[in-house]
N, C-alpha and C positions, 0 to 999 in steps of 0.2 A: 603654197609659198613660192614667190617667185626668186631663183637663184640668178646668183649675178652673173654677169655677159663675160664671156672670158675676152679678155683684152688683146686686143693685134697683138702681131707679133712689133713690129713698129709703129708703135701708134705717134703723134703728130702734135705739136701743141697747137691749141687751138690759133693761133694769130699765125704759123707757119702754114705754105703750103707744099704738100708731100708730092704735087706734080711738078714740080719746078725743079728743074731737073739742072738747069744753070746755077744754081745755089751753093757751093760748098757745106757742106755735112756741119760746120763749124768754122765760124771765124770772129778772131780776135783785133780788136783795132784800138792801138795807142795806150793798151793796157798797162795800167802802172799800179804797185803796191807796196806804202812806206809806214814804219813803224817808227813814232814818234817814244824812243825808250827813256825812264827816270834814270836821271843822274843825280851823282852825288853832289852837296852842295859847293865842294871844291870845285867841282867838274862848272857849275854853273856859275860859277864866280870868271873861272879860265875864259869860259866862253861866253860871256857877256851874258848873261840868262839863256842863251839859246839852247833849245832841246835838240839832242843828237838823234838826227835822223838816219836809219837804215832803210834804203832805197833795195830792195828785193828784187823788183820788176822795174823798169823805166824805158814805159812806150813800146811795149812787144807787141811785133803785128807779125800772123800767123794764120794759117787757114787749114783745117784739116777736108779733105776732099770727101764725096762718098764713097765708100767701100775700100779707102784704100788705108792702110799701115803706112803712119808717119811717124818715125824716129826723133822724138827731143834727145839730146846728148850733150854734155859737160861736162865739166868738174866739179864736184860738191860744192856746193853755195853757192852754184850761177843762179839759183832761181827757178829749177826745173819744178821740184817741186812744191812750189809756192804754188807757180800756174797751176796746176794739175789740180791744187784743190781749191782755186776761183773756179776752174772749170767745172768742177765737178759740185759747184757749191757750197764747199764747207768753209769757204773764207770768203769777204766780201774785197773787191779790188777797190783801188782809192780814186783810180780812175780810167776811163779809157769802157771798149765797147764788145759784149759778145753777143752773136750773131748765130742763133739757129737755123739749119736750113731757110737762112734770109731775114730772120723773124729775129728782132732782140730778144733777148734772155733774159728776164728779171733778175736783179742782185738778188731778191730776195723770196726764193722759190717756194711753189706749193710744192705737194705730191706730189701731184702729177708730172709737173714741168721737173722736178728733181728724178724721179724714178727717169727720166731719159739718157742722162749719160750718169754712166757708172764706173767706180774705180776698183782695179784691184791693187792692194796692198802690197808695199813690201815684203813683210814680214807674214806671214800666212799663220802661223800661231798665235801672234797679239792681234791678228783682225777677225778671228774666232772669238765666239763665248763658251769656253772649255765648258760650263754648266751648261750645255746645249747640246742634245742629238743632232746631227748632220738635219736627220728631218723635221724635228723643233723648228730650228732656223729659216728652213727652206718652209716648211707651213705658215710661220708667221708673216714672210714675208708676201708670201702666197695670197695668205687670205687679209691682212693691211691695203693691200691695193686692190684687193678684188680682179685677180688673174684669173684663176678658173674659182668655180663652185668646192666648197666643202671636201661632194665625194670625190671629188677626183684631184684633190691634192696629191696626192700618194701615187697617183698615175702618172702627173705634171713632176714630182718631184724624181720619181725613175727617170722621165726623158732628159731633166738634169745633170742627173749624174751618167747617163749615160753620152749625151754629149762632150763631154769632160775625161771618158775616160774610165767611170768606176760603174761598179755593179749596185746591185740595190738595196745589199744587204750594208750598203754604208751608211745608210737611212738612220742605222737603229744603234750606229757605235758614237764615242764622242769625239771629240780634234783630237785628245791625247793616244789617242790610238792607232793615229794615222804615221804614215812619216811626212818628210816635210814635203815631196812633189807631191805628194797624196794632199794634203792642205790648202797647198796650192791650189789644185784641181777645185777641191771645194769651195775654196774662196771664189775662183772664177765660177761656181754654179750658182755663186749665192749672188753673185752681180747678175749674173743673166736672168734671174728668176722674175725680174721686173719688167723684163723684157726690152733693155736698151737700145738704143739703134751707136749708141758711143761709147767704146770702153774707154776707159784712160788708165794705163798699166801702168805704177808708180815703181821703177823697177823690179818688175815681179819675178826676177829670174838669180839677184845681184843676194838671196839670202839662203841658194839651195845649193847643192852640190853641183860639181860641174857636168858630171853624169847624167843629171835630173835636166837640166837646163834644158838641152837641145828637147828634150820631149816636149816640157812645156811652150817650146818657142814655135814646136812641129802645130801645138794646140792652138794657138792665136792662129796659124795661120789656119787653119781647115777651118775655125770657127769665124774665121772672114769670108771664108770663101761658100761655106755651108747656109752663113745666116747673114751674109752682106753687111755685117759689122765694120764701122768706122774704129779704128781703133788709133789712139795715141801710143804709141809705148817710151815711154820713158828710162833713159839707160846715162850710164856713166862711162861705158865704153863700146867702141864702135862696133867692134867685133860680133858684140852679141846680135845686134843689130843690121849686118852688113848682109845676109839673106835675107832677112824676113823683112825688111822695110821697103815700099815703093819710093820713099825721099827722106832725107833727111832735115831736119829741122838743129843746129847748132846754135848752143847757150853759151855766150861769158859775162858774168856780172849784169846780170838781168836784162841783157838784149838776146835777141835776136843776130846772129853774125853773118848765117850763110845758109841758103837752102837750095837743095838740087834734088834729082833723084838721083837715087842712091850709088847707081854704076858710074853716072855723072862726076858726083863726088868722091868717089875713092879715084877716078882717072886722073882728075885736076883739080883738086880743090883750090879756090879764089877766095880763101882767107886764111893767114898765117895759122892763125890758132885752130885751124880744120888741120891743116898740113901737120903740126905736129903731135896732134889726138890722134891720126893717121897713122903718124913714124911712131907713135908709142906704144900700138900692135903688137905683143911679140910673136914672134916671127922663128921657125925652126929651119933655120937656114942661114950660111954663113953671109957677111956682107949683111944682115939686116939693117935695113932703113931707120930703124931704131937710131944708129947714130949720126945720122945725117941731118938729126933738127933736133936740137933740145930745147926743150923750155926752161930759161932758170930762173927761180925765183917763185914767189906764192902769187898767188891773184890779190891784186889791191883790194882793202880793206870796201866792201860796199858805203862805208859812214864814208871815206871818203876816196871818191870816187876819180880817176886822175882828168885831167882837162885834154880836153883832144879826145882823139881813139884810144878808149879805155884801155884797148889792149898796146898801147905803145911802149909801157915799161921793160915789157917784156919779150917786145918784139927784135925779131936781129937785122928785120925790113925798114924798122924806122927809120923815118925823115923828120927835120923840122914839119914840116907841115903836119905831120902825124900826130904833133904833141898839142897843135892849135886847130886843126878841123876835126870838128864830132860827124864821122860817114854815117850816113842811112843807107839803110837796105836799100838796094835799086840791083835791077838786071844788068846782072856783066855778060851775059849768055843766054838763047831761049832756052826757059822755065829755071834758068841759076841767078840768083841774088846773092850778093855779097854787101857786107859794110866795111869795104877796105877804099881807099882811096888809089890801091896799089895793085887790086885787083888785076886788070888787064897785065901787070908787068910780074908776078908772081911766080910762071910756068918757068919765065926765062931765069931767076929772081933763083930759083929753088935749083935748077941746075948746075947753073954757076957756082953756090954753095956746095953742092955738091961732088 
């Protein structure tokens, strides 16, 4: 009987090519995704029969590079993780374009094309199956895609866990037995077991203790560096993100606002809403920047969305023009993008305030 071919460790989908070296790892172009929700029949009376639309995504354009850690970052309901799982496939976008090492992506994946980028969970207890051995999980997934042969699950699944962090007698216990960076750890063996060449971390650090964190953030980075892993990481604050990321990627209300690398952007950020996710660091030290930019108020409702730069209600830089031009991402600097119209005058902008 002939046993199946164990699988690269990055294997390719067939319409990409893995020598093209000018390619970005992943890219997103003009991606948009709205949920057309049931209203009450008051509601549709109000509004003339019209269904209220929530706009999650509108036109993100995004690239994640090979081999390197790039930081999405916002505030809860920009949309982060929406994207993360059209990327990762478990939702279809409504429109717009992703882009594998050069190659589209099908909306709607096989196996194969799905087993390439993989997510890890927030939550690392609800993305387990408590009725599951650590090595249960890791074999099934194992032998589903035909990674290695049968006898040598159990071989494959040690190298797992030991990339991760754990020994082998974790094999034979269940998730309730773990603590929670322990779970964690798991979770991230049970994405790599397919052998991805793209994580996408859906803030995998924002549900453990603060103790546990830096481990795990120590873990992304070795297994970028060990296994040339692209990886997304997805976070809600900077900090966590401000070591371990090559650039950051900045979410408000389903765009795109500013992307730099990462020393880049904490030097000068060239978009209000960077600058005050920035000052909202805190800080053990007196005079913290903390109060030298506040943001007041909630983020506009996504059904409706303000005209102009989204973010003008809440801006303290706003101009007229700000409430009537919609900015696009363009370069205010090499390899920095912003969507501010105010960009170039911001450094001087923030001083003064100051």
């Amino acid at each position: 009987m002939t046993m199946p071919e164990a699988q690269p460790l990055h294997a390719q989908p067939s319409n990409a090519d893995p020598t093209a070296t000018d390619f970005p790892a992943l890219r997103v172009a003009n991606l948009a995704k709205s949920y057309d929700l049931p209203t009450s029949l008051l509601s549709r009376i109000s509004n003339r029969g019209e269904k209220a639309t929530l706009r999650a995504l509108d036109g993100v354009e995004l690239q994640l590079n090979r081999g390197e850690i790039l930081a999405l970052v916002g505030e809860s309901g920009s949309g982060k993780s929406t994207l993360a799982k059209i990327l990762v496939g478990s939702t279809t976008a409504t429109a717009g374009e992703i882009q594998y090492h050069g190659a589209p992506m099908p909306a709607r994946r096989g196996k194969d094309d799905s087993r390439r980028i993989q997510m890890v969970f927030q939550d690392p207890y609800s993305s387990l199956n408590p009725r599951l051995t650590v090595g249960a999980m890791l074999r099934e997934l194992l032998l589903l895609h035909a990674i290695v042969a049968a006898k040598q699950v159990r071989q494959e699944s040690k190298r797992l866990l030991n990339l991760v962090g754990l020994e082998e007698d974790a094999l034979d216990a269940y998730p309730s037995q773990f603590s929670g960076g322990q779970r964690q750890r798991i979770a991230i063996a049970r994405a790599l077991a397919v052998r991805p060449d793209i994580l996408i971390a859906d803030e995998p650090v924002s549900a453990l203790d603060v103790s546990v964190q830096a481990t795990v953030l120590d873990l992304f980075a070795s297994l970028r560096r060990d296994l040339g892993l692209s990886i997304l990481f997805v976070a809600h604050n900077l900090a966590v993100v401000q070591h371990l990321s090559d650039r950051v990627a900045v979410m408000y209300l389903g765009r795109i606002v500013e992307v730099a690398e990462t020393a880049e952007l904490f030097r000068n950020p060239r978009h209000p809403y960077t600058r005050a996710l920035i000052d909202s660091i805190p800080r053990m030290s007196a005079g913290s920047v903390t109060e030298a930019f506040q943001l007041e108020g909630e983020p506009p409702s996504p059904f409706d969305v303000p005209s102009g730069c989204r973010f003008n209600p809440r801006c303290p830089y706003a101009v007229d023009a700000c409430r009537t031009t919609d900015p696009v991402l363009e370069a205010v600097a090499p390899a920095h993008l912003s969507a501010c119209i105010r960009a170039t005058e911001l450094t001087e902008l923030a001083v003064a305030r100051v």
